[in-house]
C-alpha positions in Angstrom: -66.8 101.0 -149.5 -69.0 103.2 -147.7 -72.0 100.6 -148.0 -70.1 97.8 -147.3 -68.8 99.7 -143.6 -72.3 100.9 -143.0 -73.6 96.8 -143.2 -71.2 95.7 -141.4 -72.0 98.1 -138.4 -75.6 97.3 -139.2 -75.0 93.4 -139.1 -72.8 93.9 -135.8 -75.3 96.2 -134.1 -77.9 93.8 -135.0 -76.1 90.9 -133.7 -75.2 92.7 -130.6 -79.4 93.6 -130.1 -80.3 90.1 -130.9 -80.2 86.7 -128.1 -78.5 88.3 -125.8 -80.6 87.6 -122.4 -82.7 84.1 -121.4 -86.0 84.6 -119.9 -87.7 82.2 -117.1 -91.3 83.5 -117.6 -92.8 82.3 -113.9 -96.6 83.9 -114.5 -99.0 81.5 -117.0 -97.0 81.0 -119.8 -94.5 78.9 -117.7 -95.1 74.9 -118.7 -93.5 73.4 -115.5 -93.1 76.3 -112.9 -91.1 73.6 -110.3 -88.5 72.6 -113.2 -87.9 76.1 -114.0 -87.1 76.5 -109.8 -84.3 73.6 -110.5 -83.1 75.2 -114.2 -82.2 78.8 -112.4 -80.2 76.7 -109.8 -78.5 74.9 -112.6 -77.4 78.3 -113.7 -76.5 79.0 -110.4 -74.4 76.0 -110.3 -72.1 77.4 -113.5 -71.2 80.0 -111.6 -73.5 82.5 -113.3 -75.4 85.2 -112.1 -79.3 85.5 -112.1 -81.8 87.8 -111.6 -85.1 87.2 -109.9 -87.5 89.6 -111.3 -89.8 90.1 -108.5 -93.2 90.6 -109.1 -92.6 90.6 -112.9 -95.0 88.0 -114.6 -95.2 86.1 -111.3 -91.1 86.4 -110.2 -89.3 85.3 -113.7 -85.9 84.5 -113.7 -83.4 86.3 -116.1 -80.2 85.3 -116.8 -77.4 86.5 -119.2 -77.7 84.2 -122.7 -75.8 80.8 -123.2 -77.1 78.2 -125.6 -76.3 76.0 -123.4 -78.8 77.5 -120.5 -81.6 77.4 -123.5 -80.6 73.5 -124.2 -81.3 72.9 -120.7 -84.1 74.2 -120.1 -85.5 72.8 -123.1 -84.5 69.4 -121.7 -86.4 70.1 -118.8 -89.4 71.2 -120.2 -89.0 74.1 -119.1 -90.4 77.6 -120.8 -87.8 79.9 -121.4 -87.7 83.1 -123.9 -84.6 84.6 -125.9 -85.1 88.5 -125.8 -82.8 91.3 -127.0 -80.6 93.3 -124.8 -83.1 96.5 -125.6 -85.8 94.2 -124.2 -83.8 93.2 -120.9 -83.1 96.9 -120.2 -86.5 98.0 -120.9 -87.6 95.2 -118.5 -85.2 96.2 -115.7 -86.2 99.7 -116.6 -89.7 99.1 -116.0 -89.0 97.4 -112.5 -86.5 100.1 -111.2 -89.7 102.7 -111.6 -90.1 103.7 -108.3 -94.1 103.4 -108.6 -93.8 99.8 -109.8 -93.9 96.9 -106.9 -91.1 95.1 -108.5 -87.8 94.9 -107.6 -84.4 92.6 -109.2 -82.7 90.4 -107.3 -79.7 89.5 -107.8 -79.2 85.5 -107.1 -75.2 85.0 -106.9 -74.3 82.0 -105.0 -75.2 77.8 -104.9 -77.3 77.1 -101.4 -76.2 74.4 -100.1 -79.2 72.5 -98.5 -80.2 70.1 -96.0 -83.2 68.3 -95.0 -83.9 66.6 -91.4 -84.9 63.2 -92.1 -84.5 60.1 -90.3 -82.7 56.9 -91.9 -85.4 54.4 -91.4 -88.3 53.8 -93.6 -91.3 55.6 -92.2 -94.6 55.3 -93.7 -95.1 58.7 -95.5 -93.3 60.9 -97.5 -92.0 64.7 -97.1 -93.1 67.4 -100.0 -90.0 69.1 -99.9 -88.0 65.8 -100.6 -90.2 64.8 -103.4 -89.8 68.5 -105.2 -86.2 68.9 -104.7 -85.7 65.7 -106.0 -88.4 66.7 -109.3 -87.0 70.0 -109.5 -83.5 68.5 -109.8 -82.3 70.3 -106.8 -79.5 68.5 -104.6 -79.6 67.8 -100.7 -78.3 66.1 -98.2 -79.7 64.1 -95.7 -78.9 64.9 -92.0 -80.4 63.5 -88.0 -80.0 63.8 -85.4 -75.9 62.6 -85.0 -75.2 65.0 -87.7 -76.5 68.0 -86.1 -75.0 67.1 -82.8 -71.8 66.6 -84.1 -71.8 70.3 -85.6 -72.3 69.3 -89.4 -75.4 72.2 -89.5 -73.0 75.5 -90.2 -71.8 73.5 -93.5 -75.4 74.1 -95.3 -77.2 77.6 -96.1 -80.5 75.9 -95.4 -82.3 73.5 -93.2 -85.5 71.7 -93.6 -87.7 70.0 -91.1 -91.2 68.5 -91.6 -93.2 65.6 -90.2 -91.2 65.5 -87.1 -92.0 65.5 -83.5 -89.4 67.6 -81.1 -91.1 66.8 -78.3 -90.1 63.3 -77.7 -93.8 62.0 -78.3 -93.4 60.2 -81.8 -95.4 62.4 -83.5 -98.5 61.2 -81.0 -99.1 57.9 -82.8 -99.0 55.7 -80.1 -102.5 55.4 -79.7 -103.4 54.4 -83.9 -100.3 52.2 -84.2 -98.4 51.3 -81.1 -98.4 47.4 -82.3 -97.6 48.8 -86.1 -93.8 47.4 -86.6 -92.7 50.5 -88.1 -93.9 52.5 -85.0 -92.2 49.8 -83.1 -88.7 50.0 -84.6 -88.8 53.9 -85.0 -89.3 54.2 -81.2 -85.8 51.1 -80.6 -83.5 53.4 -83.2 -84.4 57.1 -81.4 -83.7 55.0 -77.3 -81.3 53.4 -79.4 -79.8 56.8 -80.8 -80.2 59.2 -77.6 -78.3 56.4 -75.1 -75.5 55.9 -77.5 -75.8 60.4 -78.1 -75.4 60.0 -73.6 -79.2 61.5 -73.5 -81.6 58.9 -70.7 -84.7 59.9 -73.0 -85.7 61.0 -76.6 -87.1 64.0 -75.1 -83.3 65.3 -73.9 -82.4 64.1 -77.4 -84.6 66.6 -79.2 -83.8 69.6 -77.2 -80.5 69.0 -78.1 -81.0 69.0 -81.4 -83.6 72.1 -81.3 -81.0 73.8 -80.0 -78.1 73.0 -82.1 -80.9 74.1 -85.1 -81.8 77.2 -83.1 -77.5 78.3 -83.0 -77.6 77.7 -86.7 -80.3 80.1 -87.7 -78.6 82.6 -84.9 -75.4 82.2 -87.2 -77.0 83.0 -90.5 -79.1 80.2 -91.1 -82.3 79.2 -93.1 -84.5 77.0 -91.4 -88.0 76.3 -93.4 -90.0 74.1 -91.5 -93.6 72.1 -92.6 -96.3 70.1 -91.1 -96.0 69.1 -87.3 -92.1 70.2 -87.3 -93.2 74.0 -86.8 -95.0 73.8 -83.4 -93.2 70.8 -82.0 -89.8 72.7 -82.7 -91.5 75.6 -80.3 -93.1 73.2 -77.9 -89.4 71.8 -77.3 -88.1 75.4 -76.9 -90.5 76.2 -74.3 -90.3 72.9 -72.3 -86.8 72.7 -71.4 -86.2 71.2 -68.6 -89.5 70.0 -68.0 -91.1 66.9 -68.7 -94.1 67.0 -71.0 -94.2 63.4 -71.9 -96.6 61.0 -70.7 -95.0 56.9 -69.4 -95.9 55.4 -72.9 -93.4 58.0 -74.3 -90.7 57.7 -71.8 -91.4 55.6 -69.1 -92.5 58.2 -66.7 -95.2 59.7 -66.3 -95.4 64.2 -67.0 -94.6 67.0 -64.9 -97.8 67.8 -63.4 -97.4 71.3 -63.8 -95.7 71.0 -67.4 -98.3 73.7 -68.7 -97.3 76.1 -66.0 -93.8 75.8 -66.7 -93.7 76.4 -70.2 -91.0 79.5 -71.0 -92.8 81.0 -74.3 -89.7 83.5 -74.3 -87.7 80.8 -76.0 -89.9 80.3 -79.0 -89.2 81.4 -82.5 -93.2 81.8 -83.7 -95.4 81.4 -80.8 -96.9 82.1 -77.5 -99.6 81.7 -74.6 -100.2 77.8 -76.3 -101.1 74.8 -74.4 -100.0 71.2 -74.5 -101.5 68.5 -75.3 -101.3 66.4 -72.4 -103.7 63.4 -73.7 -101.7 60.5 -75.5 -104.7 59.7 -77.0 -105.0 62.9 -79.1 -103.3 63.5 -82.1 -101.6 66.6 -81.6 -99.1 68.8 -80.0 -100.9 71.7 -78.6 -103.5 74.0 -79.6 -101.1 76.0 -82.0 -102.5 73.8 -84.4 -106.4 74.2 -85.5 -106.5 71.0 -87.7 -109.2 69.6 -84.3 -111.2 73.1 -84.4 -111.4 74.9 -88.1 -114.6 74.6 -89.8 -113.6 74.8 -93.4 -114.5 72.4 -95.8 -112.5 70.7 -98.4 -113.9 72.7 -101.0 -113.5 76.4 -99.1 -110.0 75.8 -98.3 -107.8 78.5 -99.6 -105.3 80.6 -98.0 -104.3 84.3 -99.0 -100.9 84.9 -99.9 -100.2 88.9 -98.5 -98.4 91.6 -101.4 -95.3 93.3 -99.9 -94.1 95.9 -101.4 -91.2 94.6 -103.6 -88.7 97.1 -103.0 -88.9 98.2 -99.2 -90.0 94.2 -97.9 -87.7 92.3 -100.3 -87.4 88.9 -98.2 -91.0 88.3 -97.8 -91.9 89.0 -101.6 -89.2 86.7 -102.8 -91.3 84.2 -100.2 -94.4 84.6 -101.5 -93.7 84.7 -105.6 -96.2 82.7 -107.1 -98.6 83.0 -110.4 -101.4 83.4 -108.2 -102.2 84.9 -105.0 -105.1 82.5 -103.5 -103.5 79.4 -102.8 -105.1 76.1 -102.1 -105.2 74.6 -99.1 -103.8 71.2 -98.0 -103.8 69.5 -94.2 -101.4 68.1 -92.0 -100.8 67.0 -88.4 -100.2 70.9 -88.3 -102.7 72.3 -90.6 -102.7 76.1 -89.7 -101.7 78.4 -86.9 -103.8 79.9 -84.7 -103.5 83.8 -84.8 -104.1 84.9 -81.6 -101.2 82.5 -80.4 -98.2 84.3 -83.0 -96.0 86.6 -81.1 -96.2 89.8 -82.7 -93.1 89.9 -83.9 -93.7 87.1 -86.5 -94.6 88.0 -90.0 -98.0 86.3 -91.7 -97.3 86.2 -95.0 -100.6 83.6 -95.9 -103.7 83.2 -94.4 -107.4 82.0 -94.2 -108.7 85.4 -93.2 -112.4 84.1 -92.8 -111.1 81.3 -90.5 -108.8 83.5 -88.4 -105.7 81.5 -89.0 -102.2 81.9 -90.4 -100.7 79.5 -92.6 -97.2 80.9 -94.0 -94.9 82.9 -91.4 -91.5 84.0 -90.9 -89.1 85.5 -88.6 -85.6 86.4 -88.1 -83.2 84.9 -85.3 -79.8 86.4 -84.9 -78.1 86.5 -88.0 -80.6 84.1 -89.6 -84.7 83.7 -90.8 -86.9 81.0 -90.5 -90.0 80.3 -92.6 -92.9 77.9 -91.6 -96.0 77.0 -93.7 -98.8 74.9 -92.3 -100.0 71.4 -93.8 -98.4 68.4 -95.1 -98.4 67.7 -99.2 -99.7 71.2 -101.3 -101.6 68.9 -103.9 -102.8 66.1 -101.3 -105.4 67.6 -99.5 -105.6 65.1 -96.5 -102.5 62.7 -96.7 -102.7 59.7 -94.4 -100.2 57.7 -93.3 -99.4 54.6 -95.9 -100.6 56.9 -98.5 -98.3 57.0 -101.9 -96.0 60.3 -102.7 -97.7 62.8 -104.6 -96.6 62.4 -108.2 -95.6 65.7 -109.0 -95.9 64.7 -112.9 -98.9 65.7 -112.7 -98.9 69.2 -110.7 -95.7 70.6 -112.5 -97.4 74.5 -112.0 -98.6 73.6 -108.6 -98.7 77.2 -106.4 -98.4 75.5 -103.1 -95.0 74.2 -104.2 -93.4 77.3 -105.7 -93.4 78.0 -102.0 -91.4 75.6 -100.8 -89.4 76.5 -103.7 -89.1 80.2 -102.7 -87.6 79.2 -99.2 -85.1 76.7 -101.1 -83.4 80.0 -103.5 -84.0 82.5 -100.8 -80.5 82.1 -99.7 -78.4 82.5 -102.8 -80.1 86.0 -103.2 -77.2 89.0 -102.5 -77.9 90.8 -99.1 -79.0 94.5 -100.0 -77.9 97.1 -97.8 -80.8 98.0 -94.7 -83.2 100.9 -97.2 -83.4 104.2 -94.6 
């Protein structure tokens, strides 16, 4: 009887060791590092509690043990190891160390996201839309009429990215004025801000900056990519004056727009300058896409280490399987440093060129993340060029970014470390 008692505690403590956790290894052993972004959120979705392993073989995900969880995640292609509960505790054990620079995170609720984008066709595509739909992620799709009419405070978090704020169209008049999509995007936005009660496109967009700018102040995530960055500060700073040129709204600029500019309003930037030439593609000098000298070949950006248990927000920003990430243009390709107020954080940069490419800041109750260029694994994307199929870049570190922003928000507030 004795035997048979001491195998049965034997078979029970063994059953009780065995399968107990699931592992999302995020360092090089991970097949599809973008899937596994959209597995945890499926987890997330059951109503199930994950932890984000900072800094542990590149931010893995661990998560309490369901077949079901291993099923999916097998479905998705997506690498995933069962470990004991002696393993998981030896894990967490080796994280809490006080000398490690690793922290968990505990990821608790479903973000509910949404991404600016206008209805009509225009002739590119938007890297976050392409990997939340390849990650399996859900959004919605919101413009302007939704954020007017106060729709913003139902989402977690906001994405912007080839968008102009400034009422100028992105500067494309000058390439493709007579282009029909040019044409009808400019009819739908005189179209939009008359009906809205708005004489110009301009007045539109600071009415929608603004309306974005109360929804970080309440708690919001705003991640923004491309030319939607500096054109969101641009706005900021130019309310009230005119900055566009007759082509843009029928009138010509204030004069003395540059001296007018109120950099006090901005979330990320100061002391820029305006573009006032409708002939040049870009904003302002924010952007150093016109003045870098770096070759296709040289372009790599630096992602900064924070410690993981003191700077918690900007390491679950910058998780990644490798720290030198490659570069990619955009209308906005970088920032320039000596224009970032010094209360925004640089989180990647181009040290050797002297300019910032990933950055974030808080705002009220809210943060706000913005990362320079246009598609992570299209180096120079033109307009009319195809999306990126991300098939074919399932481990790509320029991504996991974007990704970083999009489960930021279901991560538990800890308490302010004294």
């Amino acid at each position: 009887m004795k035997k048979i008692i001491a195998c049965i505690v034997l078979a029970l403590l063994f059953k009780l060791s065995f399968a107990t956790y699931l592992l999302l290894p995020m360092d090089d052993a991970q097949k599809n590092h973008l899937k596994a972004y959209g597995a945890t959120y499926w987890i997330l979705q059951h109503e199930v509690e994950v932890s984000w392993l900072l800094n542990y073989r590149g931010g893995s995900f661990l998560v309490k043990y369901a077949k079901v969880f291993q099923d999916e995640c097998n479905i998705r292609g997506v690498s995933c190891e069962v470990i004991a509960d002696a393993q998981a505790s030896a894990i967490l054990l080796d994280i809490a160390d006080p000398e490690a620079n690793m922290d968990e995170v505990k990821l608790i609720k479903v973000p509910k996201i949404a991404v600016y984008s206008p209805k009509n066709k225009l002739p590119w595509d938007d890297a976050v839309t392409l990997v939340l739909s390849y990650a399996e992620i859900p959004y919605d799709i919101v413009y302007d009429e939704e954020v007017l009419t106060g729709l913003l405070p139902k989402y977690d978090w906001l994405h912007m990215h080839h968008e102009d704020f400034t009422g100028q169209y992105g500067k494309f008049w000058a390439n493709y004025k007579d282009a029909d999509w040019f044409k009808e995007d400019q009819r739908i936005s005189e179209e939009t801000a008359h009906k809205l009660g708005y004489e110009k496109v301009s007045q539109l967009k600071l009415a929608v900056v603004k309306k974005i700018r109360d929804f970080v102040a309440g708690g919001g995530y705003l991640f923004a990519m491309c030319s939607a960055p500096d054109s969101y500060d641009v706005a900021l700073a130019a309310e009230g004056v005119d900055i566009c040129d007759v082509m843009f709204d029928g009138d010509p600029m204030d004069p003395q727009a540059q001296q007018k500019l109120d950099y006090t309003q901005c979330f990320a930037f100061t002391n820029f300058k305006i573009s006032t030439n409708p002939y040049e593609y870009e904003i302002s000098n924010i952007d150093v896409t016109q003045t870098r000298k770096v070759t296709p070949q040289n372009d790599f950006f630096t992602l900064f280490d924070f410690s993981a248990k003191w700077d918690p927000v900007p390491s679950m920003l910058c998780q990644d399987h490798t720290q030198i990430v490659k570069g990619f243009m955009g209308q906005t390709t970088a920032f320039d440093k000596k224009l970032i107020k010094s209360s925004t954080l640089i989180m990647g940069e181009n040290k050797s060129a002297d300019e910032a490419r990933y950055i974030h800041g808080e705002y009220g109750k809210g943060m706000w993340t913005f990362l320079g260029g246009h598609d992570p694994e299209d180096y120079q994307h033109f307009v009319y060029d195809p999306p990126t199929d991300l098939n074919l870049y399932p481990n790509s570190p320029g991504y996991r970014l974007i990704l970083n922003n999009v489960l930021f928000p279901a991560a538990k507030k800890k308490k302010q470390k004294t």
